[in-house]
C-alpha positions as CSV (number, residue, x, y, z in Angstrom):
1,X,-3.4,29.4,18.5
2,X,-1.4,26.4,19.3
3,X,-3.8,24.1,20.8
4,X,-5.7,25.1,17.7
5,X,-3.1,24.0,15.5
6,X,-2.4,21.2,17.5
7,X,-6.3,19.9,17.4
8,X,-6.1,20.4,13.4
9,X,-3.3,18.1,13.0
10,X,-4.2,15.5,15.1
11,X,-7.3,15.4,13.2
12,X,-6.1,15.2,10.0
13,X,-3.8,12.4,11.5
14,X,-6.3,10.5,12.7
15,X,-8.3,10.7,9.5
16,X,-5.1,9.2,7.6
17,X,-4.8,6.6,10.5
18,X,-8.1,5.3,10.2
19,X,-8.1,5.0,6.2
20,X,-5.2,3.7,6.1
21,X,-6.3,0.7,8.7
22,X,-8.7,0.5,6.9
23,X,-7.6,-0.1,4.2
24,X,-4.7,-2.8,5.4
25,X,-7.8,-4.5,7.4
26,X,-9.7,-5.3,3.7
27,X,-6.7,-5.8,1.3
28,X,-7.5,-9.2,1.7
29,X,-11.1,-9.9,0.8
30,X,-10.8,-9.3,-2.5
31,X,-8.4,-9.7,-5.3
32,X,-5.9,-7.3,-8.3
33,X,-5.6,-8.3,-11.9
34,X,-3.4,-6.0,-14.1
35,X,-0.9,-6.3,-16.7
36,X,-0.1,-4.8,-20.3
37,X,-1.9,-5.1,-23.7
38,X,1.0,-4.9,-26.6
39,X,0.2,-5.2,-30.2
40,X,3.1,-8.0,-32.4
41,X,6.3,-5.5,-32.2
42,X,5.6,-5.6,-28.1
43,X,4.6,-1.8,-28.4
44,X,1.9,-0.5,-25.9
45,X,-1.5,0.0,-26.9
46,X,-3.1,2.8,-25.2
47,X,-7.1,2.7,-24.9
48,X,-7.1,-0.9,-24.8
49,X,-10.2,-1.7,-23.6
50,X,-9.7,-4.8,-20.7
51,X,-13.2,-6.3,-19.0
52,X,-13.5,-9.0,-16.8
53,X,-16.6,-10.9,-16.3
54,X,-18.0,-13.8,-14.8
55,X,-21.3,-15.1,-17.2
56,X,-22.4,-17.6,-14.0
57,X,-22.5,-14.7,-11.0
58,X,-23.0,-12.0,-13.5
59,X,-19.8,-9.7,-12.6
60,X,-18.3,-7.8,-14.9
61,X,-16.1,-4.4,-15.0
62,X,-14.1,-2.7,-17.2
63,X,-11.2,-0.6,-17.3
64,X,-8.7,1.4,-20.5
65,X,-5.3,0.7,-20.7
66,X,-2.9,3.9,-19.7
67,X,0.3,5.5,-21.9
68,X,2.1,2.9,-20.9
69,X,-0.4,-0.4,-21.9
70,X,-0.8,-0.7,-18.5
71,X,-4.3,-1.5,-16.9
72,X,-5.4,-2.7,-13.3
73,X,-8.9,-4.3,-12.0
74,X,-8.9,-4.0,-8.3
75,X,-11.6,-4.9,-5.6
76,X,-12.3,-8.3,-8.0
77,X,-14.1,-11.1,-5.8
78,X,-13.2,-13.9,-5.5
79,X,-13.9,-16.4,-8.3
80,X,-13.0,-17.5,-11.7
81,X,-13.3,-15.1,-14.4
82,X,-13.0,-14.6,-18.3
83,X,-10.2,-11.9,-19.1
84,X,-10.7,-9.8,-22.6
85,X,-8.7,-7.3,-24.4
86,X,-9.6,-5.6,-27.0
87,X,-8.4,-2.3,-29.5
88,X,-9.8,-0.5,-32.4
89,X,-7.5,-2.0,-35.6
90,X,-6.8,-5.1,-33.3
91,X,-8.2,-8.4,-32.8
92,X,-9.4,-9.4,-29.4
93,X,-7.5,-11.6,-27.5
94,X,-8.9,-13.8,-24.0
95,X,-7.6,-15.4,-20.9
96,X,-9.5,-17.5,-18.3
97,X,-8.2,-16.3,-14.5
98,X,-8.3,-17.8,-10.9
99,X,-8.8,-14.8,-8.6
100,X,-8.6,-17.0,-5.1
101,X,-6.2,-14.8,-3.5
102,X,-5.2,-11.1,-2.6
103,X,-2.1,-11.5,-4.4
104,X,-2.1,-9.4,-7.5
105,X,-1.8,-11.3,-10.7
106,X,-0.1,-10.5,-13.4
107,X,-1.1,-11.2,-17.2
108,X,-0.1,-10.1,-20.1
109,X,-2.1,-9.9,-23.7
110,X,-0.3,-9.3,-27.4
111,X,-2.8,-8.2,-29.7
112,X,-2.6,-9.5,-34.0
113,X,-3.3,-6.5,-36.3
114,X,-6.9,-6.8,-37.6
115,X,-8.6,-5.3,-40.3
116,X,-11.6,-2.9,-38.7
117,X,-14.1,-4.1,-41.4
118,X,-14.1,-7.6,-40.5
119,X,-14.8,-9.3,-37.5
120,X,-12.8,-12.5,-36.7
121,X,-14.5,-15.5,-33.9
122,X,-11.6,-17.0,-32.2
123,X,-12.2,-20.2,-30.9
124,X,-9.0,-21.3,-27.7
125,X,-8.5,-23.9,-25.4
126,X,-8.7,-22.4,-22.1
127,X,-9.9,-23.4,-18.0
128,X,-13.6,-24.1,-18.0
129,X,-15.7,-20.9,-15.9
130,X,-18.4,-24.1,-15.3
131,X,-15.5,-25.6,-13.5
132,X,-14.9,-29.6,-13.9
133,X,-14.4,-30.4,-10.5
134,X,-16.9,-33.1,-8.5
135,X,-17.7,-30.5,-6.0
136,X,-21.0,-28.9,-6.6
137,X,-21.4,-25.0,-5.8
138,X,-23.5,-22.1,-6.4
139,X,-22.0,-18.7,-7.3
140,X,-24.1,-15.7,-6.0
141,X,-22.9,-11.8,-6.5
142,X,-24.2,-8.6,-5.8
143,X,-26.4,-8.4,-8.9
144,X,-28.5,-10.9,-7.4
145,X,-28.5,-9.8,-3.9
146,X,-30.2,-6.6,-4.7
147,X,-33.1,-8.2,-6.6
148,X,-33.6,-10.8,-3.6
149,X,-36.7,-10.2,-1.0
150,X,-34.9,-10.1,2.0
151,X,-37.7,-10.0,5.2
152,X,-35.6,-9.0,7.6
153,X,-31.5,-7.8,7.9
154,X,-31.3,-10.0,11.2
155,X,-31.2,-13.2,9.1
156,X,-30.5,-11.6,5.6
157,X,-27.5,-14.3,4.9
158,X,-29.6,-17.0,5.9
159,X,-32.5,-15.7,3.3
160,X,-29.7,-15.2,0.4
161,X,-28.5,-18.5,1.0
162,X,-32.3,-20.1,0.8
163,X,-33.7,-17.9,-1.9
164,X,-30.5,-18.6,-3.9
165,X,-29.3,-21.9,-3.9
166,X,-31.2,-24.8,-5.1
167,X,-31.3,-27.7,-2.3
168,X,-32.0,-25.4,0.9
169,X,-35.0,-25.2,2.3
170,X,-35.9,-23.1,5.4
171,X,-37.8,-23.4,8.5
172,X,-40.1,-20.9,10.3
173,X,-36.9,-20.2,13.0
174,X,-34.6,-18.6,10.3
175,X,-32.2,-21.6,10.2
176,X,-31.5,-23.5,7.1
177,X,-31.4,-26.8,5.7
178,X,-28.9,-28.4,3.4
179,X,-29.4,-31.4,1.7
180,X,-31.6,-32.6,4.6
181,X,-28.9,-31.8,7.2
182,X,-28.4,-29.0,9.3
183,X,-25.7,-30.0,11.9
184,X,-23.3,-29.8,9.9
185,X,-23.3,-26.2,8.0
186,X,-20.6,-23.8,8.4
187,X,-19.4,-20.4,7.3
188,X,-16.2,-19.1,6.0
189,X,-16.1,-15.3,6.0
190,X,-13.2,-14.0,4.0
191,X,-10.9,-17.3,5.1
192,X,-12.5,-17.1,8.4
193,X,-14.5,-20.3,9.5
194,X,-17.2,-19.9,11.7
195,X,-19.1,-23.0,13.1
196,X,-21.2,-21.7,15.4
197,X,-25.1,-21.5,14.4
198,X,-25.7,-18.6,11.7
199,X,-29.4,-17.5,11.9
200,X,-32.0,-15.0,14.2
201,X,-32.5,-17.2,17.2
202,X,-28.8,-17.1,18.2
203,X,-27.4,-13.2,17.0
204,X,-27.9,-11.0,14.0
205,X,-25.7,-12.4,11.0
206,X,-23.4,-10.3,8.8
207,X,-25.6,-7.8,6.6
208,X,-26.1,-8.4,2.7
209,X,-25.4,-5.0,2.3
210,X,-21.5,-5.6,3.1
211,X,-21.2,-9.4,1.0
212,X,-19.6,-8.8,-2.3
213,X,-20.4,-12.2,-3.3
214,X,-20.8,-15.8,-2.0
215,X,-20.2,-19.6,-3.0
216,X,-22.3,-22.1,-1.3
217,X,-20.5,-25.8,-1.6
218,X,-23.2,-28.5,-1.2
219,X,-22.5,-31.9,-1.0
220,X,-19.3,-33.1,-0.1
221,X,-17.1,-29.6,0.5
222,X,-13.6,-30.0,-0.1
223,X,-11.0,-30.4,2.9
224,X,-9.6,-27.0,3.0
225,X,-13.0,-26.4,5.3
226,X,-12.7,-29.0,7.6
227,X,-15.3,-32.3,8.7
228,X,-18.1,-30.4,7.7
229,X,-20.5,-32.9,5.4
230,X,-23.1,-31.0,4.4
231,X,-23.5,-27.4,3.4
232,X,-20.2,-24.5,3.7
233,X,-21.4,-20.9,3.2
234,X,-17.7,-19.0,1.3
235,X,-18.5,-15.4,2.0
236,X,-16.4,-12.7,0.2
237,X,-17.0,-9.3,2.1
238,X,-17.1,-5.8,0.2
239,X,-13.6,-4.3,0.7
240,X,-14.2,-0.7,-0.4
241,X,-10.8,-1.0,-2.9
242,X,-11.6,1.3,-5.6
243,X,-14.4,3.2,-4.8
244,X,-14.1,6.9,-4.3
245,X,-13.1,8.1,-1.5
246,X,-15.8,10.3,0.9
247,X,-15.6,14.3,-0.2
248,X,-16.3,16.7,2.7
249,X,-14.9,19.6,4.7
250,X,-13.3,20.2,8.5
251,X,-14.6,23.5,9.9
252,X,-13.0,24.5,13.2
253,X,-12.5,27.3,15.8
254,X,-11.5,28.4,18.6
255,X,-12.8,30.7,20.6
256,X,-11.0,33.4,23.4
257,X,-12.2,31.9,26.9
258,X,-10.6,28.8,25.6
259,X,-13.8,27.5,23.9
260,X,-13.1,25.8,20.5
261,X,-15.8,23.9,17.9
């Protein structure tokens, strides 16, 4: 019975080893918002209703606030977004965000009392989601990568990136062509830069199926990516923060001639 027990436990302390690196090994490919919602006295409202959206990539998600006015929105690509709070009796309140980084950020909303039969349009100055930089970019998310007909998986990034940004035009080898130029492309997977050719006739590329969402920069990219002049690929990979985690069972024995299953 002892290497049985033994067997158990390192099983069940692998499986904790393993989600756990896992876990450490995507913390950084996506972003945390969370904060309070607290109505003029600084009280807590609980049920606060807090969504997140992006009206250019199409991401949104929502979450309730707990006892405490508390609320968190984890596994958030990222991008810029347009933060709302909202409770029954209150009148909504909104905050533009930054998510760039895996560092949590922290904001906090104070909702005015509102009477619930009328419905008040506030109009604040706040950061523009369009963005009024020179540098011109196309926001894709997983919305959009599900209704795109990928050919093949080999070169599915390559197809995303032609199918979904205007200015790129392919050629019958599965590369791709920005703004006329194709020397000087380059990827950056979750901070990661990759120069080396992206496309079927070198290796297979990185699978939609794991790319949260992507930002192609066209033009002139900024300098945090290096000399490259014409066309940077910003991929954002699925991290697997806040999904459920895998239900199952462990059946094990172990037998008298020292066989065990």
């Amino acid at each position: 019975m002892s290497k049985f027990a033994s067997a158990i436990c390192t099983l069940v302390v692998s499986l904790c080893l393993v989600r756990a690196l896992a876990a450490q090994a995507t913390s950084g490919t996506s972003g945390v918002v969370h904060g309070t919602v607290l109505d003029p006295d600084q009280a807590a409202i609980v049920g606060a209703t807090v969504t997140i959206e992006n009206p250019v990539s199409h991401y949104t998600h929502a979450v309730t606030t707990d006892t405490e006015g508390k609320f968190e929105l984890g596994n958030i690509p990222f991008n810029n977004y347009h933060l709302t709070a909202s409770a029954p009796g209150f009148q909504s309140s909104a905050q533009d965000v930054n998510v760039r980084t895996p560092i949590p950020l922290e904001v906090k909303f104070s909702l005015a009392v509102g009477a619930a039969t009328t419905t008040t349009v506030a109009v604040t100055a706040a950061a523009d989601l369009l963005e009024t930089n020179s540098t011109a970019h196309t926001d894709v998310d997983r919305e959009l990568f599900d209704k795109l007909p990928v050919s093949t998986q080999s070169s599915s990034l390559s197809s995303a990136v032609t199918m979904a940004t205007p200015g790129i035009s392919a050629d019958s080898n599965g590369l791709f062509h920005g703004l006329g130029d194709h020397a000087s492309n380059s990827f950056s997977v979750d901070g990661e830069q990759i120069t080396d050719q992206q496309s079927k006739v070198f290796s297979n590329q990185l699978p939609l199926d794991s790319v949260q969402s992507m930002e192609v920069i066209e033009g002139a990219p900024p300098a945090e990516y290096g000399d490259k002049t014409s066309l940077v690929i910003v991929v954002t990979t699925r991290s697997g923060l806040g999904v459920s985690p895998p239900r199952g069972s462990v059946t094990a024995s172990y037998g008298t001639f020292g066989t065990s299953n």
